[in-house]
VEXMIKOL-698960 format. One record per residue: x, y, z of N, C-alpha, C in turn; residue in one letter. Coordinates in pm, whole numbers, padded with zeros to 5 digits, always signed. Layout:
% residues N
XYZXYZXYZa...
***
This chain:
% residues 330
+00085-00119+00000+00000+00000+00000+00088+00124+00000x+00023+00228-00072+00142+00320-00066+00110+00443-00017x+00227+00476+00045+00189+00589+00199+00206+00707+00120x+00131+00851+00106+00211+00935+00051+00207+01066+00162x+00335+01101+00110+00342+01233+00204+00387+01352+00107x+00353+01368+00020+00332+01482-00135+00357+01570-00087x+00444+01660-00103+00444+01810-00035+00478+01915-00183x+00312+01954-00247+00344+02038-00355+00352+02162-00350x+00360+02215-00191+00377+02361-00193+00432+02352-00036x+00522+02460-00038+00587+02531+00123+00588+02670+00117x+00537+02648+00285+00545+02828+00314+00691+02883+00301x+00685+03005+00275+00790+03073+00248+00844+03100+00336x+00848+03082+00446+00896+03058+00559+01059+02981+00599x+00993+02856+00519+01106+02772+00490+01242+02857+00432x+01215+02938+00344+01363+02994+00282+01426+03080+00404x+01353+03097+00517+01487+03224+00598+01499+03066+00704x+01486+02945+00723+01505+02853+00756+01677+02815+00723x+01809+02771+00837+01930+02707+00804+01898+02607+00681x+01992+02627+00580+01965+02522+00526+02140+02502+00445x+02173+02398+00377+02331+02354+00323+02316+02466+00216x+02224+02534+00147+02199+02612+00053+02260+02731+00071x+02288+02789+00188+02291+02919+00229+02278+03031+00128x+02136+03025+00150+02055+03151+00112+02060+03277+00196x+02117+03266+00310+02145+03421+00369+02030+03507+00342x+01893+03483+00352+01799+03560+00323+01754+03642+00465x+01733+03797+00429+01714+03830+00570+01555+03946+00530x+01437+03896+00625+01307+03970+00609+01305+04070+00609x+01261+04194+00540+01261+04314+00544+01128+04426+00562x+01017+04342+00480+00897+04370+00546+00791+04253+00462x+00674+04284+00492+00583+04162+00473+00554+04050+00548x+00606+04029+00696+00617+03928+00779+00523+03844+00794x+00405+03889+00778+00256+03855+00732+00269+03756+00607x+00304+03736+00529+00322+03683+00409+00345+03560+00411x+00461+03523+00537+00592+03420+00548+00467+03339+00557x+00354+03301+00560+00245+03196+00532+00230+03140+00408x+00232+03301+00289+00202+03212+00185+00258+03132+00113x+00205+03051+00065+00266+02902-00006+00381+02930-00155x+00489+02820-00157+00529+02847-00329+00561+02707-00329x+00497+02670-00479+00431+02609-00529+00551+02588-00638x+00634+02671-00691+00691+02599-00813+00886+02595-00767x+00919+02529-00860+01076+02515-00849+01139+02655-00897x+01044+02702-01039+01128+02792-01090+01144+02926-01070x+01211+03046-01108+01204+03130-01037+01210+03229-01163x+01152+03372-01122+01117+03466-01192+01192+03567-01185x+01227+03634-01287+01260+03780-01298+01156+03887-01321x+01086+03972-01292+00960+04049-01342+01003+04110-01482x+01063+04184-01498+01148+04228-01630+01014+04263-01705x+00975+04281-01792+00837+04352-01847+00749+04395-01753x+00681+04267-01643+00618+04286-01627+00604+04460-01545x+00715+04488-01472+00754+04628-01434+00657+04770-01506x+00675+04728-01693+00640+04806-01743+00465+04801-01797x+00408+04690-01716+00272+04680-01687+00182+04562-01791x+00267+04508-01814+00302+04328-01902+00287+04235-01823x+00174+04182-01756+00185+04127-01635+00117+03993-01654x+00108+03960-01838+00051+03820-01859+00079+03686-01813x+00214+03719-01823+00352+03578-01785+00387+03611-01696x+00344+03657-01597+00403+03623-01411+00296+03508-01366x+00375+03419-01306+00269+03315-01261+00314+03344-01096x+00120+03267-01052+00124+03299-00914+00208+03193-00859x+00227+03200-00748+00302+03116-00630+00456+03136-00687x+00531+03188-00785+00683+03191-00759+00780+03282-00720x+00866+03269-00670+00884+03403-00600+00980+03524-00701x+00986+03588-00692+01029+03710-00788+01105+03769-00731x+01250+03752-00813+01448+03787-00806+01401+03993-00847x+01440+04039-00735+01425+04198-00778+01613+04222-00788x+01660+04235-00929+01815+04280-00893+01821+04393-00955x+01964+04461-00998+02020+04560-01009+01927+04618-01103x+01860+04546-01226+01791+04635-01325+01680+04639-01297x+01619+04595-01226+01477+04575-01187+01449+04719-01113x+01566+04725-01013+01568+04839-00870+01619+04954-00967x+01717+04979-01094+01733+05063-01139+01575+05146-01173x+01547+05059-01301+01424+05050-01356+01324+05175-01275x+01304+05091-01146+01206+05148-01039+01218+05283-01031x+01395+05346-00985+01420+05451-00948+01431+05550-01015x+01390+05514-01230+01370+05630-01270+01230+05670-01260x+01094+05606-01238+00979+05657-01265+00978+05685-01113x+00859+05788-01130+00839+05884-00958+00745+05792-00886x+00774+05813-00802+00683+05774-00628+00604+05697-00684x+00448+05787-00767+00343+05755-00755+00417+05593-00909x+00406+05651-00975+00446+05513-01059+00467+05442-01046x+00576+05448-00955+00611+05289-00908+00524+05227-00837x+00459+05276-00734+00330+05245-00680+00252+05192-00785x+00255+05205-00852+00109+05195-00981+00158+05081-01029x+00286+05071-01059+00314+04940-01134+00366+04797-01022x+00382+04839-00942+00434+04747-00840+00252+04662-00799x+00188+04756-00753+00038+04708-00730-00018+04611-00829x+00009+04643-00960-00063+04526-01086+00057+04415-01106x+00184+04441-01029+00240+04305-01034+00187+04189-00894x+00173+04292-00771+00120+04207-00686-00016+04121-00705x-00092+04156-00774-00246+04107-00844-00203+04015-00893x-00077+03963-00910-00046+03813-00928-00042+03734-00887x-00088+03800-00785-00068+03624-00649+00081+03538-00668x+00191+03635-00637+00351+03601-00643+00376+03545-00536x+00420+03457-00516+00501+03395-00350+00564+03509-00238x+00693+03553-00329+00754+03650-00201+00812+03706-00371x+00857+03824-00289+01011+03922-00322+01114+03921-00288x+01230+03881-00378+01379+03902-00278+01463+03999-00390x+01551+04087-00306+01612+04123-00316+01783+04107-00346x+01803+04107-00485+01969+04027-00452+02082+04143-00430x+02202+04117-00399+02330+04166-00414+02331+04304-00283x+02217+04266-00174+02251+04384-00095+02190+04495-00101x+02107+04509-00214+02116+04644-00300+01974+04714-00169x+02003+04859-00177+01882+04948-00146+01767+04906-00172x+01683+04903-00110+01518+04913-00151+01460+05021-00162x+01371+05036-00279+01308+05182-00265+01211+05161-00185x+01183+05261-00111+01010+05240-00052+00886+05224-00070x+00900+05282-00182+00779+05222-00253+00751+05092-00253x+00867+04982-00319+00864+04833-00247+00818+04803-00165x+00907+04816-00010+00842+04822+00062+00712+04820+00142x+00658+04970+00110+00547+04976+00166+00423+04888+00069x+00476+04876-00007+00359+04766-00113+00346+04643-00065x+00488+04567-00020+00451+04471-00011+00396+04461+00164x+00454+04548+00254+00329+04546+00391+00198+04573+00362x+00138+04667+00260+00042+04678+00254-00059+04507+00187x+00050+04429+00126-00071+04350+00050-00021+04203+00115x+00088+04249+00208+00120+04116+00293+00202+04027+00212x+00280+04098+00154+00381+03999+00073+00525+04028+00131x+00596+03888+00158+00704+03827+00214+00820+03918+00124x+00898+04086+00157+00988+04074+00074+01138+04081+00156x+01217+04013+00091+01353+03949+00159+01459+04035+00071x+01605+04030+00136+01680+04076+00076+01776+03917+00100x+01918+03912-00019+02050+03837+00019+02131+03888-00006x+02244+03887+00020+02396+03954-00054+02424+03906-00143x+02391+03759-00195+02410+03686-00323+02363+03788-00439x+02459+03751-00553+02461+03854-00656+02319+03698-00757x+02272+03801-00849+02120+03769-00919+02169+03556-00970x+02255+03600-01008+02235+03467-01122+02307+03337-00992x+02375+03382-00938+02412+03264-00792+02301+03218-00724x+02263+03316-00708+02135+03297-00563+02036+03208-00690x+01975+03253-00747+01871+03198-00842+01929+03037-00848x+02047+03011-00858+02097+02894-00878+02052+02778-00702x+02132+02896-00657+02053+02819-00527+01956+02780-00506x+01878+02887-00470+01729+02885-00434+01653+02806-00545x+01711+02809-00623+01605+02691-00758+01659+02560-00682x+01765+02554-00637+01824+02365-00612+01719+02370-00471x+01732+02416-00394+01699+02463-00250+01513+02392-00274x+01497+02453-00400+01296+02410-00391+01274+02262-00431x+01329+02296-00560+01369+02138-00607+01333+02004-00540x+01426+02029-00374+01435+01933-00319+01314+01949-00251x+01290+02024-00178+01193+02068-00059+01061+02032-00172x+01017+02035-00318+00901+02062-00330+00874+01948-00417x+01004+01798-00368+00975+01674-00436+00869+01569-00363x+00804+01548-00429+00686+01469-00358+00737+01331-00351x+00691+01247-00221+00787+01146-00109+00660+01105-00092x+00692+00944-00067+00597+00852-00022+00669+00741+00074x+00594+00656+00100+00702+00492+00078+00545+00416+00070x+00670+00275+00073+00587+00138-00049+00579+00045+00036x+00564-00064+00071+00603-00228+00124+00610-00280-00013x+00688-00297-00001+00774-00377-00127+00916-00430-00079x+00972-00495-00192+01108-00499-00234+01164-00428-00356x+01281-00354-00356+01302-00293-00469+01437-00324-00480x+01473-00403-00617+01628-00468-00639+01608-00447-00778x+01789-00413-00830+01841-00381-00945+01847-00503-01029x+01794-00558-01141+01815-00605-01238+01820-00632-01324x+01965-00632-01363+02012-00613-01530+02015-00442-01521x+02017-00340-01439+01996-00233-01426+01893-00202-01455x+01774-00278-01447+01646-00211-01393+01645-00207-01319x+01558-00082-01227+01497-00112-01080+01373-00162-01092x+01321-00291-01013+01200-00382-01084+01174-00357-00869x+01051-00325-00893+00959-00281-00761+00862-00390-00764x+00914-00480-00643+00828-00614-00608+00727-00612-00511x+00574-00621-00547+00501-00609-00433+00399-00705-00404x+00331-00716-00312+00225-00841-00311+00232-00857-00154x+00145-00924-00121+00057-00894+00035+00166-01014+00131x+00189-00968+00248+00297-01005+00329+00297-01186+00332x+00413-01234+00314+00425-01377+00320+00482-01441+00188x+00436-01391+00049+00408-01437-00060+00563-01425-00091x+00652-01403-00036+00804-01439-00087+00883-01357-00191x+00812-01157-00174+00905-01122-00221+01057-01080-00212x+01100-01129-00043+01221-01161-00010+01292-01213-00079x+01207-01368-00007+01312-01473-00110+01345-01469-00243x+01247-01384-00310+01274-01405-00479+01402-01264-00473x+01389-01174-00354+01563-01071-00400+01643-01135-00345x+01665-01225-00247+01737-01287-00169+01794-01427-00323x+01705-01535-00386+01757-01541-00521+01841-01494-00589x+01801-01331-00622+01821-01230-00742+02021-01213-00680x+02018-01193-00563+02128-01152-00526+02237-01240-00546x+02204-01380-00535+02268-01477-00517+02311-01486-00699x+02207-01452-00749+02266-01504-00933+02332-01353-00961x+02357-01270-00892+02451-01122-00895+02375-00971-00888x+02247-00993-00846+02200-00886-00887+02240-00769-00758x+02130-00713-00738+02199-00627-00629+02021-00574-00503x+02049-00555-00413+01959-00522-00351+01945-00362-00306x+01824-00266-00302+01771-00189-00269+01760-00108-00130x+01640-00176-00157+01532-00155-00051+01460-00327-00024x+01492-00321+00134+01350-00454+00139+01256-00456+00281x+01140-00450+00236+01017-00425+00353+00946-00266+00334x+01055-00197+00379+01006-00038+00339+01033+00036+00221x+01018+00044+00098+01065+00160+00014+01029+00309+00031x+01156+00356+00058+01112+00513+00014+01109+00580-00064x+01041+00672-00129+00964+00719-00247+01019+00832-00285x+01105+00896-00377+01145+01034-00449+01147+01015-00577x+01075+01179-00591+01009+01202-00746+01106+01289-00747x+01166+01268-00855+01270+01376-00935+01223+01411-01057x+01137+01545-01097+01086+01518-01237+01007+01449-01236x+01037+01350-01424+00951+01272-01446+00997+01138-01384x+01063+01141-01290+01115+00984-01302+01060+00976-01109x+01074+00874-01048+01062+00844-00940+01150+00708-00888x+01245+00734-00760+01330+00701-00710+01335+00586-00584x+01368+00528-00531+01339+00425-00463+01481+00423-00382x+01482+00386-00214+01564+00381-00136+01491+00293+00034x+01621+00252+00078+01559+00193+00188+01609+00275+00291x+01514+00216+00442+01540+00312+00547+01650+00298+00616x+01658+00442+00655+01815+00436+00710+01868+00324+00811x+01801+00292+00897+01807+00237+01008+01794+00064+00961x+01758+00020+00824+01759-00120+00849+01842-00120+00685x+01905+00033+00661+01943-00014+00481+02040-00112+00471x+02002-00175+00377+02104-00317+00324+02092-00446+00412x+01985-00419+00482+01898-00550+00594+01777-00595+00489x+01786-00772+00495+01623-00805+00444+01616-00904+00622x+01461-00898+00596+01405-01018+00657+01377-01191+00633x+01439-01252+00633+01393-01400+00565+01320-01502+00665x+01182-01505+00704+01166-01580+00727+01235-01769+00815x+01254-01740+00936+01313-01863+00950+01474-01835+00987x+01505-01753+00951+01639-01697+00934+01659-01581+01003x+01580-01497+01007+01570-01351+01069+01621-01273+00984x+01683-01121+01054+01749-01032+00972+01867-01100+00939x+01865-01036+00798+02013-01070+00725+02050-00897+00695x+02233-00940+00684+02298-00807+00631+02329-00851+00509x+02317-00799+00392+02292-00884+00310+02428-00789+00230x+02498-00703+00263+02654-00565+00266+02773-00715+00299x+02767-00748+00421+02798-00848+00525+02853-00971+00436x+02688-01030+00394+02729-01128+00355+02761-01161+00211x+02715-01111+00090+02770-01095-00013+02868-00966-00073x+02892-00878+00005+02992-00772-00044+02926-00642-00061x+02967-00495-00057+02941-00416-00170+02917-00436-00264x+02903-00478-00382+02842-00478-00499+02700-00574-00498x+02644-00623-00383+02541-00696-00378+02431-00571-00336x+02454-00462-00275+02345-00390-00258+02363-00227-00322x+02285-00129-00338+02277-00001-00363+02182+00069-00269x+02230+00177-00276+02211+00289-00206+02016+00338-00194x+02054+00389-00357+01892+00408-00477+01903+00380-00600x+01763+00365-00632+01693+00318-00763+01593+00370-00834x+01612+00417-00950+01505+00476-00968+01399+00342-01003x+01269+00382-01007+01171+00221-01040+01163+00226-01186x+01147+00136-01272+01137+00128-01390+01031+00007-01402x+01036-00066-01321+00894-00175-01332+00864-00198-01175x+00730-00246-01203+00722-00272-01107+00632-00379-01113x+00620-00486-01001+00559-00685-01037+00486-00672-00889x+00357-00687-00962+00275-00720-00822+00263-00870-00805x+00342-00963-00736+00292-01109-00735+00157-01132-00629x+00069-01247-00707-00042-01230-00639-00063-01400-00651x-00179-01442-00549-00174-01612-00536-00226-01663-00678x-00199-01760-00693-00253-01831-00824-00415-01857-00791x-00490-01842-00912-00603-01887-00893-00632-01964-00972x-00726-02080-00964-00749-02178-01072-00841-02142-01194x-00898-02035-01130-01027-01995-01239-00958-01823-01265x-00880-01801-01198-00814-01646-01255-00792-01635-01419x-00856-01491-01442-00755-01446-01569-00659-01378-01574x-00550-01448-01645-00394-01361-01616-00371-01320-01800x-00278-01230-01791-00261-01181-01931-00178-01233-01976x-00239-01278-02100-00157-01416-02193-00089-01373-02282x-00059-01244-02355-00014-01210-02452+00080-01076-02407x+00032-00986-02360+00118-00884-02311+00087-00766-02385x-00030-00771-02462-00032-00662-02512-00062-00527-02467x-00106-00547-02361-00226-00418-02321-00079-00394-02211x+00003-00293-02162+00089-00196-02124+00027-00125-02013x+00002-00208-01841-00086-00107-01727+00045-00029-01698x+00028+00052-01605+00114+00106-01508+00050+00141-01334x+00161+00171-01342+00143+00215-01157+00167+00371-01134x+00053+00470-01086+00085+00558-01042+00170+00542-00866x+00312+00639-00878+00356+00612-00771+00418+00754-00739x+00395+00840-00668+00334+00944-00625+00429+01080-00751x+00280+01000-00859+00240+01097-00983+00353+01060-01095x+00395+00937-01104+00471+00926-01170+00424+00765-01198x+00401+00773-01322+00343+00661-01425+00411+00558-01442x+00446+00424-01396+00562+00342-01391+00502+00210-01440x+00551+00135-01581+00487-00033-01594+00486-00079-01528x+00377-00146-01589+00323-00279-01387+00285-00400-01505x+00298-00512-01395+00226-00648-01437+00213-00662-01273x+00113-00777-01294+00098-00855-01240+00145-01006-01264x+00170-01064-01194+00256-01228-01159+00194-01303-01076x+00077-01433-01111+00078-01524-01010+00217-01645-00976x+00142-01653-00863+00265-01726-00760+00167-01845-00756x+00279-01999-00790+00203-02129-00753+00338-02204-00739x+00335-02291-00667+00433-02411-00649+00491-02418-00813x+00660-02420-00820+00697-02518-00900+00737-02382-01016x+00657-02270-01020+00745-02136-01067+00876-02141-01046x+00917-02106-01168+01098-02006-01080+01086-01888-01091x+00981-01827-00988+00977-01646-00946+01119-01557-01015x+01222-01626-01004+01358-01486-00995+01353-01535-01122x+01369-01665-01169+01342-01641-01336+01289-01548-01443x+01156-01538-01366+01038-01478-01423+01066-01352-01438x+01126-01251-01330+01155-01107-01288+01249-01122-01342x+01354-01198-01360+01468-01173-01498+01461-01148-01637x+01366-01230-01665+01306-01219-01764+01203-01117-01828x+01129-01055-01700+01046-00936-01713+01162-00787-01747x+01258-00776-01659+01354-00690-01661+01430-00671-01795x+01472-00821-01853+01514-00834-02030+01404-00791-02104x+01304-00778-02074+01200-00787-02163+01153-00609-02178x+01184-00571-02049+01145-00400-02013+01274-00374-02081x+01386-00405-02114+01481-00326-02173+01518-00305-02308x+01438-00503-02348+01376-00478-02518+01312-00416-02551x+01202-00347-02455+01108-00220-02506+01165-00107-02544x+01252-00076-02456+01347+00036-02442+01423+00093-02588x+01425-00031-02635+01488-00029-02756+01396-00044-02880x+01290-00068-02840+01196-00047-02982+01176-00196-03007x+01167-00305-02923+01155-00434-02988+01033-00497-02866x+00896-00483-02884+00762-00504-02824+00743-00663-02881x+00815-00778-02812+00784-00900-02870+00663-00960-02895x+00573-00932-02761+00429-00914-02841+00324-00858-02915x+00365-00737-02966+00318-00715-03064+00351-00743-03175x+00478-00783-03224+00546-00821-03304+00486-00963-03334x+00452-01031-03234+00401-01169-03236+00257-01143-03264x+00200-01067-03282+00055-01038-03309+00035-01002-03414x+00126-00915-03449+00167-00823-03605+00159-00957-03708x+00274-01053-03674+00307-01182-03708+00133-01273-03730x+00079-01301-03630-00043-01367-03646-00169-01269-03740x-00177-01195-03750-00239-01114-03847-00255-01119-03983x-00075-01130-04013-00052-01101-04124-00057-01257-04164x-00065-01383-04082-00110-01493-04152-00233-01535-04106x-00312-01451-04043-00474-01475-04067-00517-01405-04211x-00478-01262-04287-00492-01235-04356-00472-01321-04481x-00380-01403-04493-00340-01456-04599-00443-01590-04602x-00488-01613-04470-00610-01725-04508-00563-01870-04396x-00425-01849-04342-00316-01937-04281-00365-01984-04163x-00393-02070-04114-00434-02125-03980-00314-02065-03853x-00289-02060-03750-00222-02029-03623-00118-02180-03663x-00175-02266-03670-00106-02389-03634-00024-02438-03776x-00030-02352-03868+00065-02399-03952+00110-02294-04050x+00135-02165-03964+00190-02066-03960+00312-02015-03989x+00372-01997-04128+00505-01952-04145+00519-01858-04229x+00578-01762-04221+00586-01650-04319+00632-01700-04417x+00600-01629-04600+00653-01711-04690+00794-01670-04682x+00836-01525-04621+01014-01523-04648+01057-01622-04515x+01002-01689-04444+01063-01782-04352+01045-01908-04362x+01028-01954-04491+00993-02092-04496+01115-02206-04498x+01066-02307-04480+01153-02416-04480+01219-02417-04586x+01341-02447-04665+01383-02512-04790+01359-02642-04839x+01274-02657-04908+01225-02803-04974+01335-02947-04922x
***
């Protein structure tokens, strides 16, 4: 089941917060503000909008005021700037910062106490800080979950194993490891969206530990080496094994392509029954070769369908089926 803890917006608050970023941001007025939310990674320069162009400012990001911006300001009088500063705030902007130290006019200022907007100054000069503070959101505004699963590398996929407690997706990484693969995460996965892709890691406190049944915890670093486990993974498949049923329908051909939303990030899925007499790590080896033939443009079942088509068309039974450029030689 998968836990999510999504965080698509932070108060602005967070930026006068210590952080490895050092943003050196210090409040200047708007204190009222430090509530409202920002919502995106990227960051704005106003630059037109100044001159009352205010189509392309989007709300929630926060807006870099530097040297030309504050020039800009200080040739039109009092009331102007007032005038144009007001139809940029009607944007519903995150905050204001100030780079390189520079003076504030008052007009600033008193605009943004009046409409309760967060504006900050840094000593960072325009194009540094922007660098920061873009890495700084990035992280803070990646949406995080975790999984019960197993998540192990193979063949350099990350193949995300799940299915309801007991059903042996241990043992099948505990397998995987043994024929070279490498291990993850096992019991807890934790969840990072980078972009379009989404990332997979285990918890700190038990990483590079599985559980086996009968056996207890294993170190699994310990007992097969460094190169038996990793750190993270991004997911690239993911195998729900589920019990065999006698009257179940399972998908016989492979055509139809599900996925797994996993927090907002679209990832292939199958499903896998489990019955006596399977070789499970086989199977996920084979799923993993098979996700990387896609990769490359080679869909074996459709190709195998493409194939049955084109000798139903010709009039050809399934069962005695050969293309004429593949025929036997007399």
């Amino acid at each position: 089941m998968l836990t999510s803890s999504t965080t698509p917006a932070i108060p602005i608050a967070r930026l006068l917060e210590e952080t490895p970023y050092d943003l050196k941001l210090e409040l200047i007025a708007g204190h009222e503000g430090l509530a409202r939310r920002i919502s995106h990674a990227r960051i704005q320069k106003p630059g037109l909008a100044l001159t009352g162009f205010t189509e392309h400012l989007h709300p929630e990001r926060a807006q870099i005021f530097g040297n030309t911006e504050l020039s800009y300001l200080r040739t039109l009088t009092e009331e102007q700037q007032q005038a144009v500063l007001a139809k940029v705030f009607e944007s519903n902007i995150a905050c204001v910062i100030v780079t390189k130290g520079l003076e504030i006019p008052q007009a600033l200022v008193d605009g943004c106490e009046r409409t309760k907007l967060a504006l900050m100054r840094t000593p960072h000069v325009s194009s540094a800080f922007i660098s920061q503070l873009q890495s700084f959101l990035e992280e803070a505004l990646t949406a995080t979950g975790t999984l019960h699963g197993v998540l192990v590398d193979v063949f350099g996929v990350g193949v995300l194993l799940l299915g309801k407690s007991g059903i042996g997706k241990s043992e099948i990484a505990l397998d995987l490891i043994m024929r070279g693969h490498r291990l993850v995460a096992d019991d807890v996965v934790h969840l990072l969206r980078k972009q379009a892709d989404v990332y997979g890691a285990g918890n700190d406190l038990i990483q590079h530990h599985m559980e086996i049944r009968g056996l207890g915890i294993l170190n699994v670093e310990a007992l097969f080496g460094i190169a038996a486990v990793r750190d993270r993974k991004k997911i690239e498949l993911v195998i729900e094994l589920i019990e065999w049923a006698g009257g179940g329908e399972y998908d016989r051909l492979g055509l139809d392509q599900e996925s797994m939303n996993i927090v907002g990030v679209e990832v292939p899925y199958a499903q896998v029954p489990v019955r006596p007499g399977r070789n499970m790590t086989t199977i996920v080896e084979v799923a993993a070769r098979n996700h990387l033939l896609k990769l490359r443009g080679h869909n074996s079942a459709e190709e195998f369908a493409e194939r049955l088509n084109r000798a139903i068309r010709r009039g050809k039974t399934p069962a005695s089926t050969v293309d004429e450029d593949e025929s036997a030689p007399e």
